[in-house]
N, C-alpha and C positions, 0 to 999 in steps of 0.2 A: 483555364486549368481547373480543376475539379479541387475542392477544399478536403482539405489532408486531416483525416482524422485524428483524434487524440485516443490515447490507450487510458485515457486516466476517466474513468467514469468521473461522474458530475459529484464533489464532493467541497465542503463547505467545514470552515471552521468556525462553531458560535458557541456561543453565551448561551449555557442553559438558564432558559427564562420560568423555568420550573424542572420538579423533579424528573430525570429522565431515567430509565434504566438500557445500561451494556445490551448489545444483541449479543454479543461473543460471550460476555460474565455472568449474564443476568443480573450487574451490579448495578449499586444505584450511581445515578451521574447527577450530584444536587445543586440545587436552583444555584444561578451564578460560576460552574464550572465550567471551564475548557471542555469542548467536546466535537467529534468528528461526526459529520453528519453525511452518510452517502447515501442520492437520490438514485434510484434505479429508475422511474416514470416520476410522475406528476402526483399520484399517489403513494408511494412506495418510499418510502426513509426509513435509514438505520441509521441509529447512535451507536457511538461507539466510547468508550470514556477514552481522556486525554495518553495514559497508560496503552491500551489497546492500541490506539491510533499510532502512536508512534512505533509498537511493534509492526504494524501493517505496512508503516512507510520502511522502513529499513526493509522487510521481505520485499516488499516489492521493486525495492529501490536495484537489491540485488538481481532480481528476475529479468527487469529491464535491462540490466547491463549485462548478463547473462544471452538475451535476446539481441542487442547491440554487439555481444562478441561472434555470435554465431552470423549473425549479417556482413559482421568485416572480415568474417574466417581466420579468426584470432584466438588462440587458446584462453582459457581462465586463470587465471593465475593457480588454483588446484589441478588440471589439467597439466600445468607445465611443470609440475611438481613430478606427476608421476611419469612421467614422458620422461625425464628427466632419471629418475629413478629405474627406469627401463633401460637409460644406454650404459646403464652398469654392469 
């Protein structure tokens, strides 16, 4: 059987071992911070500060469950709101 990809690109949480700065803020992320690091190749890393990161994991968290409800043929919970709202 064929090995089952992941959706979650390659992403890493370190220790800034110096100054880094935000791809999304242009802020700084200074030496010794939490910080999100997502490789795209072998060249290619973005930081992200601790802040930023965790807004990316909630959107995405939503996204995937989003993508999980459409695969089970299951409404959203906003979805069932207005469907809802419609048998009035």
């Amino acid at each position: 059987m064929a090995k089952i990809r992941s959706l979650i690109k390659t992403t890493l949480v370190e220790v800034a071992q110096r100054k880094r700065t935000c791809k999304n803020t242009s802020g700084d992320i200074s030496k010794g911070e939490l910080c999100i690091v997502i490789s795209e190749g072998q060249f290619d890393r973005s930081c992200y500060s601790k802040d930023v990161g965790l807004k990316m994991i909630e959107r995405s968290r939503k996204r995937l469950d989003e993508i999980e409800h459409q695969l089970l043929g299951k409404l959203l919970p906003n979805e069932q709101k207005k469907e809802d709202n419609g048998k009035d």
